[in-house]
C-alpha positions in Angstrom: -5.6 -11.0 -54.4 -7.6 -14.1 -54.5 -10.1 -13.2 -52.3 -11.0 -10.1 -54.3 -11.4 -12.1 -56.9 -13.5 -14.6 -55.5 -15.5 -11.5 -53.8 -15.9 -10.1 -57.1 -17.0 -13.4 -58.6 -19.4 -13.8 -56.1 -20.7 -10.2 -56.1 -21.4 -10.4 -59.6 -23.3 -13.8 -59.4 -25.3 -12.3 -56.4 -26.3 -9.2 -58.0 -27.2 -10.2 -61.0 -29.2 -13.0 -59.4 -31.0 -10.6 -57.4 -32.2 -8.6 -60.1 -33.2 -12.0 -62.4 -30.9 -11.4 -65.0 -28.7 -14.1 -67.2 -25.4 -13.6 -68.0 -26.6 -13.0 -71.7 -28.7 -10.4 -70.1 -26.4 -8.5 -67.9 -23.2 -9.0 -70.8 -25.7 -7.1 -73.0 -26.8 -4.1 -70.6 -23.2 -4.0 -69.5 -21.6 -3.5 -73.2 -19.9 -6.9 -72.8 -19.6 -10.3 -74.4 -21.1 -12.6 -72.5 -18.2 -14.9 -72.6 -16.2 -12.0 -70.8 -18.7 -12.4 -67.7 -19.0 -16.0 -67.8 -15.1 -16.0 -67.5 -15.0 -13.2 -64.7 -17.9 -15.4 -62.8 -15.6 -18.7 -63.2 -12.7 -16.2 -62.2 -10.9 -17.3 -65.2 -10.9 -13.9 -66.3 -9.5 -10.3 -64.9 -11.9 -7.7 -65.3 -10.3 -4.3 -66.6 -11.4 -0.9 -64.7 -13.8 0.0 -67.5 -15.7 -3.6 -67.7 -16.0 -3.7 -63.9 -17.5 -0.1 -64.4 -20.0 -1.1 -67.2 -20.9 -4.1 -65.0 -21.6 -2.1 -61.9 -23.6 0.3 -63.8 -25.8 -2.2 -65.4 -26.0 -3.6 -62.1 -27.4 -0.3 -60.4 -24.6 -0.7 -58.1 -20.9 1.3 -57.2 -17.9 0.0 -58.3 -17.3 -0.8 -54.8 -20.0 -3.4 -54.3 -18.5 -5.3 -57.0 -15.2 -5.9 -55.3 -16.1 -5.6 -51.5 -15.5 -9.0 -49.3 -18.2 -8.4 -47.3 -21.9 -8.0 -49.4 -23.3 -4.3 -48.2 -26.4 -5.3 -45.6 -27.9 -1.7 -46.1 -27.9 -2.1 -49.7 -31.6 -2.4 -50.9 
């Protein structure tokens, strides 16, 4: 379980980095506070199914990005 979470904090960081967003940013397209994604990032925090939805779709990106242990090298 910890490495999903670690993979998801991760993921999130890297994704959002990649498209030059802040946390304020990405908590706002997302539908979130941005205190809920700073604590998912810090992995204080355990997403629900619908946050980890609304973060992947602000992200551009499937659910399974979010989560996956290895980043996706195809993925543009």
């Amino acid at each position: 379980m910890e490495a999903v979470t670690a993979a998801l904090s991760a993921n999130i960081k890297r994704l959002r980095a990649a498209k030059d967003l802040s946390q304020e940013a990405l908590a706002l397209h997302a539908s979130v506070d941005r205190t809920v994604l700073s604590r998912i990032e810090r992995r204080i925090a355990n997403p629900s199914l619908l946050i980890l939805a609304r973060i992947a779709s602000a992200l551009d990106v499937p659910l399974s990005e979010l989560v996956a242990t290895q980043p996706d090298a195809n993925r543009d």
